[in-house]
Every structure is written in C-alpha cells, then in structure tokens.
C-alpha positions in Angstrom: -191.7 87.5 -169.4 -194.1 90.4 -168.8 -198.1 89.4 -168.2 -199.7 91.4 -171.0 -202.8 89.2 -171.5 -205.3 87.2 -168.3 -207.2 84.6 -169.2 -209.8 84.9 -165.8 -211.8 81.7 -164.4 -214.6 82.6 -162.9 -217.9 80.1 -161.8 -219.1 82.7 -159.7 -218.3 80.5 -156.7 -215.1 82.0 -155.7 -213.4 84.5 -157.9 -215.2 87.7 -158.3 -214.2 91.1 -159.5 -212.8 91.9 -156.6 -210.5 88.7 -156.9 -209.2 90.3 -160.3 -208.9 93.9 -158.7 -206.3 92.8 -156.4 -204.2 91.9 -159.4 -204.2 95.2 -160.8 -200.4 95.7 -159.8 -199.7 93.6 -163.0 -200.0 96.5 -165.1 -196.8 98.0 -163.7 -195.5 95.3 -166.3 -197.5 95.7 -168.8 -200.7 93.5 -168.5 -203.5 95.7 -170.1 -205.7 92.9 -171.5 -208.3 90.2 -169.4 -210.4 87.7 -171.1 -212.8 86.7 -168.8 -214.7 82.8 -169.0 -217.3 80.9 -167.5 -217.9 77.1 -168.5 -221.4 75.6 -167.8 -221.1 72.5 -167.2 -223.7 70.4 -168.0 -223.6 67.6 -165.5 -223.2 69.6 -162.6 -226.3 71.9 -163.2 -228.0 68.5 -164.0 -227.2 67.2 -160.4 -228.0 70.1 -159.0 -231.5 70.7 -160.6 -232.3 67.2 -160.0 -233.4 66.1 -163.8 -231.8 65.9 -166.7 -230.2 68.8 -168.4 -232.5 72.2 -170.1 -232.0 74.2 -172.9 -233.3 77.4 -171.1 -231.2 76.4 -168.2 -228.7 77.0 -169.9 -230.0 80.3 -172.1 -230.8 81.6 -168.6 -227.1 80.7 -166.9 -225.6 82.4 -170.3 -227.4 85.4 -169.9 -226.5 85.9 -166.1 -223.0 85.4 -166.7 -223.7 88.0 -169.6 -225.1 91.0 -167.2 -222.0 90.3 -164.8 -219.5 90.2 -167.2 -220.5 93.2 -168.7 -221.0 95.3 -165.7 -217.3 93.9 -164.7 -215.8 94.9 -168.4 -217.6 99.0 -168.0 -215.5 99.0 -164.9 -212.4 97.8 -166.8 -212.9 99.9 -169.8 -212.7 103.2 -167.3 -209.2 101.9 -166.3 -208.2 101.7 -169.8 -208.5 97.9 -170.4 -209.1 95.4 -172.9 -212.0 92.7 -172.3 -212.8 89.8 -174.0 -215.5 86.9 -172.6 -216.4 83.5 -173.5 -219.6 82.0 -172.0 -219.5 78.5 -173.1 -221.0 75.2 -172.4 -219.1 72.1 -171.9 -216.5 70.4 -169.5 -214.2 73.3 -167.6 -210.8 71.7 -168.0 -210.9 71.5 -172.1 -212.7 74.9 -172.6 -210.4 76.9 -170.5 -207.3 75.0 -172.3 -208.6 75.9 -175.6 -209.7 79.5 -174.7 -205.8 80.2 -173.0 -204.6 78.7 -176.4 -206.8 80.9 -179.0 -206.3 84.0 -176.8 -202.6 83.4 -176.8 -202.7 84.8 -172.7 -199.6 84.8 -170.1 -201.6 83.8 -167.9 -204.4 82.1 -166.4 -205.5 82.9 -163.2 -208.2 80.6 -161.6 -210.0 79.8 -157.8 -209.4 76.6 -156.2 -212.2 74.0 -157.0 -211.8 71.4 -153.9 -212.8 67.7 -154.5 -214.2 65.4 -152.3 -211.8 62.8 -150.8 -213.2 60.2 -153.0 -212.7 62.3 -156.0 -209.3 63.4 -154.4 -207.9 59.6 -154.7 -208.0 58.8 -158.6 -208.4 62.3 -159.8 -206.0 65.6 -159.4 -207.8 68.9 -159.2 -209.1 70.6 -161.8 -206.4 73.4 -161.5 -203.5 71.1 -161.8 -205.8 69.6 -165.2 -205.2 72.6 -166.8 -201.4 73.1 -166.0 -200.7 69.6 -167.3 -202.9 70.7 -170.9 -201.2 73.8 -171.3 -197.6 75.6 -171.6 -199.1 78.7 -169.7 -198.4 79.4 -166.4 -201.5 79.4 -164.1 -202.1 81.3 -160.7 -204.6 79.4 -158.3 -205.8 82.7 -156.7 -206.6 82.3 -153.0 -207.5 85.8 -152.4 -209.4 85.9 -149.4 -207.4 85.1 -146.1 -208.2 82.8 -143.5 -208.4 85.6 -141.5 -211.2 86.9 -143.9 -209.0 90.0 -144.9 -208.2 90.0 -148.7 -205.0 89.5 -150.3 -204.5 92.9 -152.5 -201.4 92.8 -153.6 -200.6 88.8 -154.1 -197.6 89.8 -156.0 -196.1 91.9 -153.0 -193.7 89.2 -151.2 -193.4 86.0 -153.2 -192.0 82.8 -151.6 -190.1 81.4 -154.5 -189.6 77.2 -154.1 -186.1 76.1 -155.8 -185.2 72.1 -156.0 -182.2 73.7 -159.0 -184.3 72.0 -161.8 -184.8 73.6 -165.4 -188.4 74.1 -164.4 -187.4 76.3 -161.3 -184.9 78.1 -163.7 -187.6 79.2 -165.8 -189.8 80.3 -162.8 -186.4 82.9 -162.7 -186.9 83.9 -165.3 -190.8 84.8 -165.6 -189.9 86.4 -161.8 -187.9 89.0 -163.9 -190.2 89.4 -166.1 -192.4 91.0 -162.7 -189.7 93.1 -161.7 -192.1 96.0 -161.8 -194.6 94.3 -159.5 -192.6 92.2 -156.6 -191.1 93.9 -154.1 -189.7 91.2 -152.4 -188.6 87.3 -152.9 -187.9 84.7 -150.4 -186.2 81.7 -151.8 -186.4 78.6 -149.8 -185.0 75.5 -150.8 -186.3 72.0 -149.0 -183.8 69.8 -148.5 -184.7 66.2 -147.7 -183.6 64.4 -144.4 -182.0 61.5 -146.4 -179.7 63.8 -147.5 -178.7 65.2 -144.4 -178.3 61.6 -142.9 -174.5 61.4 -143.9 -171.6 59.4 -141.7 -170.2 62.5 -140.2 -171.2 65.7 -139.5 -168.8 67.1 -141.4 -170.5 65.4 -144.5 -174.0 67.3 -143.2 -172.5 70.5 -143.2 -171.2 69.9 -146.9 -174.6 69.5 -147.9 -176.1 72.3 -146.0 -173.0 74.8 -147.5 -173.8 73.4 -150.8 -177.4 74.1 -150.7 -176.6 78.0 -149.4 -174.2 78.3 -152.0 -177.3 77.7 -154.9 -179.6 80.4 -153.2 -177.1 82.8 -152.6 -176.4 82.3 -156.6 -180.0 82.7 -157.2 -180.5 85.2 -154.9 -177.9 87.6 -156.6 -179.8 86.9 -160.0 -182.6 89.1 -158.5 -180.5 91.4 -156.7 -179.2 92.3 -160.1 -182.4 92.7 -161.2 -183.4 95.0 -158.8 -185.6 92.7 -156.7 -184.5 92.1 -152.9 -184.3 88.5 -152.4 -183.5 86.2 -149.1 -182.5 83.0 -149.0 -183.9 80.0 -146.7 -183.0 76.4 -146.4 -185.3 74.2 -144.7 -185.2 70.1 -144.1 -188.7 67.7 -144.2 -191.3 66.9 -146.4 -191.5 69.7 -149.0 -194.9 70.6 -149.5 -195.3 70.6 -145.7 -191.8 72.9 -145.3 -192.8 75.3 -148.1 -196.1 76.5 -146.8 -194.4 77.0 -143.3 -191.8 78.7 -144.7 -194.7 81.4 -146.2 -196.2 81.6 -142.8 -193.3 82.3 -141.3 -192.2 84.7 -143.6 -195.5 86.4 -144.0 -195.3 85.7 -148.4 -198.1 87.2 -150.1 -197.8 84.1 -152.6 -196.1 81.3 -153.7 -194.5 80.1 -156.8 -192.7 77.2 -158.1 -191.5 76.3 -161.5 -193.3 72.6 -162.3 -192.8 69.8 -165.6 -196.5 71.4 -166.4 -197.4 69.9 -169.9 -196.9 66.2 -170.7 -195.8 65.7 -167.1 -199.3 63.8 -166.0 -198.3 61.0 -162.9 -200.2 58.3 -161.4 -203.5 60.1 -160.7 -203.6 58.8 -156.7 -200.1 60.0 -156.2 -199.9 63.2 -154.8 -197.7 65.8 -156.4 -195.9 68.1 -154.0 -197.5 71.0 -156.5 -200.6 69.5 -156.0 -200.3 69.2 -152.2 -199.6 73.1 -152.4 -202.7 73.6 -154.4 -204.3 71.8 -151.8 -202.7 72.9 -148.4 -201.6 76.6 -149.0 -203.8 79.0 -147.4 -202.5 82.1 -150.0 -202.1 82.3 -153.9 -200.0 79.8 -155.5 -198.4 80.1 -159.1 -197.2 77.2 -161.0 -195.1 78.0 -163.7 -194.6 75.0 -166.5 -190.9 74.5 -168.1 -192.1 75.2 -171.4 -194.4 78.3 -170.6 -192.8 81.5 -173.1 -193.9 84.9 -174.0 -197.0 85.1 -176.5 -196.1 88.0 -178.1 -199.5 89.6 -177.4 
C-alpha cells in the first residue's frame, strides 16, 4: 500500500514543519497530499487560562493556527503538494478520527502526548485512542533524538516486530508498499522465556530453529521485493527486547502490525504497543489488521 494522502497532528507542542519535512522521502511512493489539523480543546485552554472557557480565545487560537498553517502550505505548494487544514474545536481523539475518515488518508502521523502517571493508570494515550477508532495506520513521530539531532529520514532502517499473527502479516504488506522509501529492515522476533523453558535442550533448540525458520521466510518476502532484510531473534519481555533490539541495530523506526480497531483492553493494562509508544526513544508505526488502501 503506497502513502498517497497524510493526515498531520500538530498542537504546536511537538510536531512542527520540520517534523513533516523529514518525511518527505514518502513521495518516492507516491505521497503527494498532507492535510494538516489542530484540535482546540476546550478544557485544556480552560485550565490553563485559569477561568472558564472564551469565545475570543478561541477566535484568537484559530487564527494563529491559520497564519502557521498557511505559511507551512506556501512552502508545500513550491514542492508541488496538496494541502488541506482543519482548525477545529472539540476533544482531539474524535476530531482527528473523523478528519482521517472524511479525508480518506493512509496515514496519520502524530507526536507523542505523555500523560501523567495517574492519567497513565485508567487511561491509554491519546495516540493508541486513535488507532483503536480507526482502520488507518498511525506513525507516533518521535523526530527529535535524545541526542537532540533530528531523525530525517525515519523511514531509512525500519525495525520490523513479528509475533507471525495476521496483524504482523499485514504490516508486510504495507512494508512493500514503501519499497521506494526503506532501505533497510531488521526483523526481530521476541520469543518468550516460557517457551524456551523446555525438558531438554534439544527441545530449546527446536524452538529457537523454528523461530529462524519464520524470519528467514519473511525475510525473503522482502528480499524479493527488493528491500534488504535481517533477521533477529531475541528472548524476554517484548516491549523491553524490541526497543533494545533498535538501539542495537541503530533502526531509524519501528513498526508492528497491531488488532487496531475494536481491539480496546482493560484500560490499566499495559499493551506491549502501548509500552512502545511509551518507551521508544525513535518513531513508532502501528499498523491495524484492517488498515487497506483508500484509493486516493
């Protein structure tokens, strides 16, 4: 599946122009359109203000997000893009599910809004909200390093995460579909200790063949494609294991298929894509099963 169409989160906390610059590299399969949005939400300018919500606080936040979003649209224009914008009012979750849905994007790319540790415990971030609402894969894009350096080309070395599910099947296949953009995919698969814990060693080496055997297969699914892909097995908690893994293999981002839509758990559990959300230093894209092309 080629990314033709962006929907672009932007509060103007975290993802600038900038941000969206450094995922240019998408047009080498086709992406040519970005919608941007901003959501005002009501409460939180309420708190922040100190009284209750204003009419010309909000006129006045509309208009600021107008000047930027037009200065950012001239710049895209020049590069031979479309732009579309929504400046709307309302609760961020909803609006951006209903502006992926109207555009008909690939795509949505947003920052990483952190929650307290309260908020942490009985609600899941706002990020993993929106994949849960929507069949469209989203990109939490973490494009500043913790070394302060940005991330330019996110798309460059991708750490792929199997577990052999449909959902990581159908990350394959939206891979392909950026087989003008990646250069390069690790695929790591984290096996659990249980399953190593076998009577014999010769029963722990099964496993670990078995487990080889999968990533070779899905490693010459990309080889045919084109893209160079390694494969990695790793053992431990999976979150944990996965973001190592991208260190250690210096990955530009990661990305895991996920249930996505419909999929919503017990709010205070943590998900392992949530704990990537959380933990992973770079950019993490969570593709859901039923994400497919929009025909844009």
């Amino acid at each position: 599946m080629a990314v033709k169409k962006m929907l672009f989160v932007t509060q103007f906390d975290e993802l600038w122009f900038d941000a969206l610059q450094s995922l240019m590299d998408l047009r080498k399969s086709g992406f040519n359109h970005v919608v941007f949005i901003h959501v005002i939400e009501r409460d939180k300018v309420a708190m922040h203000r100190g009284r209750g919500y204003l009419k010309d606080e909000e006129i006045k936040l509309r208009e600021i997000a107008n000047v930027r979003f037009i200065d950012w649209a001239e710049s895209l224009y020049e590069q031979g893009m479309e732009v579309g914008a929504y400046m709307v009012v309302g609760d961020l979750v909803p609006k951006v599910v209903s502006a992926a849905r109207e555009e008909g994007v690939d795509l949505i790319v947003t920052g990483h809004h952190k929650k307290s540790r309260i908020e942490g415990l009985y609600a899941g971030s706002e990020e993993l909200e929106i994949l849960q609402r929507t069949a469209t894969p989203v990109l939490i894009h973490k494009y500043i390093l913790p070394s302060g350096k940005v991330n330019n080309r996110p798309f460059e070395k991708v750490l792929f995460a199997t577990d052999w599910s449909h959902e990581s099947e159908k990350a394959v296949e939206y891979l392909i579909g950026l087989k003008e953009v990646i250069q390069e995919i690790e695929i790591i698969h984290v096996a659990s200790e249980k399953s190593l814990d076998g009577s014999s060693a010769m029963e722990v080496q099964k496993t670990r063949k078995e487990g080889k055997k999968k990533l070779d297969e899905v490693c010459e699914i990309f080889l045919a494609e084109g893209i160079e892909a390694k494969p990695h097995l790793y053992v431990g908690d999976v979150a944990e294991q996965i973001n190592r893994a991208a260190h250690e293999r210096g990955a530009s981002m990661i990305v895991a298929g996920t249930a996505g839509q419909g999929s919503l758990k017990k709010r205070w559990l943590k998900s392992v894509p949530g704990k990537l959300v959380d933990q992973s230093e770079i950019p993490v894209l969570l593709i859901p099963l039923h994400s497919e092309a929009t025909g844009n």
